[in-house]
C-alpha positions, -999 to +999 in steps of 0.1 A: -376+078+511-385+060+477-360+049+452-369+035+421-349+015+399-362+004+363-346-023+347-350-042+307-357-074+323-366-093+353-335-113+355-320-079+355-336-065+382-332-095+402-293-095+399-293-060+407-316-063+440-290-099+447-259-073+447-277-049+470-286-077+498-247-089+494-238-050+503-261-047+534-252-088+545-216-070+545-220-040+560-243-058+586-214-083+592-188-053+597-215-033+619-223-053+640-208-087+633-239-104+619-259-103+585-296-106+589-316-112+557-357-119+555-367-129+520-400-135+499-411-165+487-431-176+453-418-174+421-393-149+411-369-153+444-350-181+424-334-154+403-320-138+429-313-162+456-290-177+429-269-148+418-269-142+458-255-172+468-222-170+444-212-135+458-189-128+482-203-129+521-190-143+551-221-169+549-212-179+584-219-145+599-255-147+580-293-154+591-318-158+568-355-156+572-386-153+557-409-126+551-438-149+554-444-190+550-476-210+540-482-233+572-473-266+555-440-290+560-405-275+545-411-304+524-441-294+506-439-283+470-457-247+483-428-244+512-411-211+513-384-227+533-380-252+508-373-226+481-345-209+506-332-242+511-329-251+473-319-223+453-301-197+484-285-216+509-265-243+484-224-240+481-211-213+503-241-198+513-249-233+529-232-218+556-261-189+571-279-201+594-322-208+586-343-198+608-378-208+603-413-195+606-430-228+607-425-248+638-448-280+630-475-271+650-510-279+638-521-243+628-502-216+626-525-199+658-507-227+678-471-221+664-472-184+666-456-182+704-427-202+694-421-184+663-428-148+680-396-163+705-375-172+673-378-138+658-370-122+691-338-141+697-327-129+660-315-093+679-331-079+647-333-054+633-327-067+597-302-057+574-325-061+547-360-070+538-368-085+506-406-082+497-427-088+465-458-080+458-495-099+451-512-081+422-537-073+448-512-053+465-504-078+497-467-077+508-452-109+532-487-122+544-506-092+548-532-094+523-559-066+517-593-067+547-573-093+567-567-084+598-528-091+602-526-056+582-534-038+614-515-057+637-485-037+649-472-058+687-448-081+681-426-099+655-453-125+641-486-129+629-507-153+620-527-155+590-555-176+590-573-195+558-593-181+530-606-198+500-581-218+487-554-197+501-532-218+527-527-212+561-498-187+567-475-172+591-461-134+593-441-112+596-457-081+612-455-047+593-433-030+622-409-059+620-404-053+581-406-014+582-378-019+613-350-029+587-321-013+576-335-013+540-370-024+522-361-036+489-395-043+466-392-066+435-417-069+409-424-073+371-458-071+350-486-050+334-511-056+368-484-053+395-472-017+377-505-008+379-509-019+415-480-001+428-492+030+411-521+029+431-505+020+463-485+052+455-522+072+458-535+082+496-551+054+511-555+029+535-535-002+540-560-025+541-567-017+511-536-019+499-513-036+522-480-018+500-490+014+510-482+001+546-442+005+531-452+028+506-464+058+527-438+059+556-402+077+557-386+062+584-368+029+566-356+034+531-372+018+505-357+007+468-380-008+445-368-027+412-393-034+386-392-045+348-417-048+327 
């Protein structure tokens, strides 16, 4: 099931999708006694991890993770984790616990054991997924003719280099489509178009949206502006 939500703005948008992660952190918390939260990285998160992190959660009943992470310290400017740190997990919301992808191994091929045992000791599934969207149509780490697209055993993935694009780790497409709820994000002329396309029969690896795009079993709400 698709829902989709148009808003004026992106700020807009990203409120709205902040007050839909609160609900399912809560109803996660009174389900089961745990939130669990997995969140994109790259620009527009900062709108919503900052709304997010002023509403009203138990933040000590929360785990957040991520989507997918570029294989670099939590230090580095491109750091996923670094963007969690510094715009969700400030005042109350200090209080969730962070669990990592990256582990500090050299490659992400050597650190994906001990990430694969991190996501299994999360008793997922998530609450909620939070996933933008590449205007060539990847989602998390999945990027179109890589091979992580297809993989579907276990939690993690990794990704390895191409051109100038970093070393990643993911999140496998089962693990994502596993959640509670998908919620998609995304603004722009090309990503519209993308996401129109990714609508179309296809396959996934050649757009890897259609991977969330063409199943029914997790619900999925997208939010887009213009």
């Amino acid at each position: 099931m698709i829902e989709k939500r148009d808003f004026p703005t992106m700020i807009d948008a990203a409120h709205a999708l902040a007050d839909e992660l609160a609900a399912a952190l809560r109803e996660g918390i009174e389900t089961r006694g745990r939130g669990l939260l997995a969140v994109s990285g790259g620009r527009t998160p900062r709108h919503v991890f900052e709304r997010l992190r002023e509403l009203e959660v138990d933040w000590s009943k929360v785990t957040v993770t991520l989507i997918d992470e570029r294989w670099v310290a939590p230090d580095h400017p491109e750091s996923n984790e670094l963007l969690v740190r510094t715009y969700l997990l400030q005042g109350a919301a200090a209080a969730a616990e962070f669990v990592p992808l990256y582990g500090g191994e050299d490659t992400p091929q050597t650190g994906q054991a001990a990430c694969e045992v991190r996501m299994q000791a999360l008793q997922l599934p998530f609450d909620a997924v939070y996933l933008g969207m590449g205007d060539d149509g990847h989602i998390a780490s999945l990027f179109p003719g890589d091979p992580a697209v297809e993989v579907r055993a276990g939690r993690c993935v990794a990704v390895a280099p191409s051109g100038s694009r970093l070393p990643r780790m993911s999140l496998t497409a089962p693990t994502l489509l596993e959640a509670g709820k998908v919620f998609l994000l995304f603004n722009g002329a090309d990503k519209h178009a993308k996401y129109a396309a990714a609508r179309q029969p296809g396959s996934p690896a050649e757009i890897p949206l259609r991977l969330v795009l063409a199943q029914n079993r997790t619900p999925v709400i997208v939010l887009s502006a213009p």
